[in-house]
C-alpha positions, 0 to 999 in steps of 0.5 A: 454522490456521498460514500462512506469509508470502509472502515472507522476512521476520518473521512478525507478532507479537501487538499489544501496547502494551508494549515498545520502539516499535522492535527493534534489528535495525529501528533499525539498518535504520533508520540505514542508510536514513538513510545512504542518504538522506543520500549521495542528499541530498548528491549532490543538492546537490552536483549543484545546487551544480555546476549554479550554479558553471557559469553563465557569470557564476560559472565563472570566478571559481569556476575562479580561486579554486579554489571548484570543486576545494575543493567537489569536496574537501568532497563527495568526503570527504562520500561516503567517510565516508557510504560508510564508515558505511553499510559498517559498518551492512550485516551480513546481514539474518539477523544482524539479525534475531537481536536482540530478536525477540521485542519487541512490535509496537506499533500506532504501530510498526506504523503507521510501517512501514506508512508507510515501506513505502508511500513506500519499500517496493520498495527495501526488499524488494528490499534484503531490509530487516527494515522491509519488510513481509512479505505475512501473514494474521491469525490468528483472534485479531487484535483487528480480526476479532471472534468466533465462539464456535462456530469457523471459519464456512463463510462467509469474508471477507477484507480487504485494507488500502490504501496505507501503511496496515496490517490494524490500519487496520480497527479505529477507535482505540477497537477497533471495525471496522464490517466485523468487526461486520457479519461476526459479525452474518451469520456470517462469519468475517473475516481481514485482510491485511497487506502492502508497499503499495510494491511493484508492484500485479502483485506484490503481486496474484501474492502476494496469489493464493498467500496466499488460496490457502493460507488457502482450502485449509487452512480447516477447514470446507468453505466455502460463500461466500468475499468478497473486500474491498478498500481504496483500493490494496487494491481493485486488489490484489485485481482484479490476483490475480483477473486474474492466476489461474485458475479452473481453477489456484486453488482460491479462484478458485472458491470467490469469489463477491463482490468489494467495493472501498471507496474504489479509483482504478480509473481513477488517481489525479490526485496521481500523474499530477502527480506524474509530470508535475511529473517532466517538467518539472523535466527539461526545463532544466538548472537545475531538473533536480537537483531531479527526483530529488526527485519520483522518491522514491516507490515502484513501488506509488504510480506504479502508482496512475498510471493504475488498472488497464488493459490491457497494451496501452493505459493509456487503457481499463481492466482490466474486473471479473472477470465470475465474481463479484459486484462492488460499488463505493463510492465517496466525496466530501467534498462534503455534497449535490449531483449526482454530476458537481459531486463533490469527490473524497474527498480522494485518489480522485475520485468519477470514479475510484473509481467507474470512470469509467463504464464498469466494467460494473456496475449501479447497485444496485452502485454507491454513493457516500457524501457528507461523507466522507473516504478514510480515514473510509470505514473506520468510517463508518456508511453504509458499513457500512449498504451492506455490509450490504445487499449481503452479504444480496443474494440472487446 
């Protein structure tokens, strides 16, 4: 089965430990998102500079011996070199893409763009940059989806990675996903999705609706169960293609029979809620207002983990699950005992959140909340595999 990616880009190359950590045409994506930081940083501080100059007690002196002229020199001659410098950098993204493509994509290369993409990816899409992670599926031999001897099985199960993370997040760092396990344990067949966890949640859910389309229409088999999985973000990923498509416009729409989220902010996160709210207060005086532009170096992804996801018309109720499949939510406290209310979050996602506040519709038997673990741990911990377990054999 051969897949395009969703959007322009490089399609994902074997993993290898071997090669450079980087291509070329990365590298010189890379200096000219360090130029760019570098011209934001200076007007920063050109910006809290100036502020300081225009207090009432430094103006004048600033005014008299010609600190306020010479500074704007310095910062100006800064800009041009920094504007030069990026000028020369910018050749169309197809000239990059042309040098060394063929060089090995490392589990740590990978792992840092991952990262780049989850901070910084809507830029970078946007920009068209080689470091922006195309939307891919992996192929049959990825080394996270274990193996059927016999070929592609008439069940399904896709997985989709979290926030800067990757498909390769699946596999522990010895190699063994408890998902692939309990995949080739009922007969599943298993494939990961990769994609820029930065750009919007709506986004990344239309792509993701077109991708599992494509996987659904050319799978050789006919298919008798399709399961959907997601991570953290990647649980909302998938509720937003599930909202946005059809039952009677998709193929897999109607072939889907269970949703599973392990670890999703369905109703937010409360780091990017403060985060927001740190951005209005650092705008509400003249001396701490260079410094919001700081707190707005996140992506669009991150700022849509604000709330989780609600209705277009009111972000205080939630989008409620897909009622035409089976839904299943984990949910996960690093707290060792005690009673649901009195849980400590994960360490991202409060066990409020993760299991929808309440009002998500689900039954118990639905629900579960595994304690002494952490969000990542929830990836290759063994009580999550257990559940997965009981649920994938749940008669529906």
């Amino acid at each position: 089965m051969s897949l395009s990616n969703t959007q322009d880009g490089p399609d994902p190359k074997p993993r290898t430990e071997s090669g450079p950590a980087i291509t070329a045409a990365e590298l010189k994506a890379t200096a000219l998102l360090a130029s760019q930081a570098t011209g934001g940083i200076t007007r920063l501080v050109q910006s809290i500079h100036q502020t300081v100059l225009e207090l009432p007690v430094l103006s004048g002196l600033a005014e008299a011996s010609g600190v306020t002229a010479a500074t704007s020199i310095i910062y100006e001659s800064i800009h041009r070199l920094n504007d030069h410098l990026a000028g020369q950098l910018a050749s169309p993204a197809s000239e990059w893409r042309e040098i060394d493509e063929h060089t090995a994509h490392t589990r740590q290369r990978l792992a840092t763009l991952a990262i780049l993409n989850g901070i910084i990816g809507d830029r970078l899409a946007e920009e068209q940059s080689p470091l922006a992670l195309p939307m891919s599926i992996s192929p049959a031999d990825h080394p996270c989806e274990g193996s059927h001897p016999a070929g592609p099985q008439n069940k399904l199960l896709i997985q989709v990675h979290g926030l800067c993370l990757s498909d390769q997040n699946w596999c522990d760092e010895n190699g063994h996903s408890h998902a692939a396990a309990v995949a080739d344990e009922l007969g599943y067949s298993i494939r990961s999705v990769r994609y820029n966890s930065g750009r919007p949640i709506n986004t990344n859910g239309a792509l993701l609706s077109q991708l599992i389309e494509q996987c659904v229409a050319e799978w050789p088999v006919p298919l008798d169960q399709l399961v959907l999985m997601g991570h953290s973000m990647g649980g909302l990923v998938i509720r937003s293609a599930c909202d946005q498509t059809d039952r009677e416009d998709a193929l897999w729409r109607r072939s889907v029979n269970r949703l599973i989220c392990l670890g999703s902010p369905h109703a937010g996160v409360p780091l990017e809620k403060a985060g927001e709210g740190l951005q209005l207060l650092l705008g509400t005086n003249r001396w701490s207002a260079p410094f919001k532009r700081l707190g707005a170096v996140r992506s669009a992804g991150i700022t849509d983990l604000r709330h989780g996801l609600t209705d277009d018309d009111d972000s205080r109720h939630l989008q409620p699950l897909p009622k035409d499949m089976a839904c299943y939510i984990l949910a996960a406290t690093r707290s060792e005992s005690g009673p649901l209310k009195s849980a400590r979050s994960d360490g991202l996602v409060t066990v409020s959140s993760g299991l929808g506040n309440g009002s998500l519709d689900i039954p118990e038997a639905r629900q579960h909340l595994v304690y002494d673990c952490g969000h990542l741990q929830i990836l290759h911990h063994s009580e999550v595999r257990d559940t997965l377990l009981k649920w994938l054999t749940e008669t529906l």
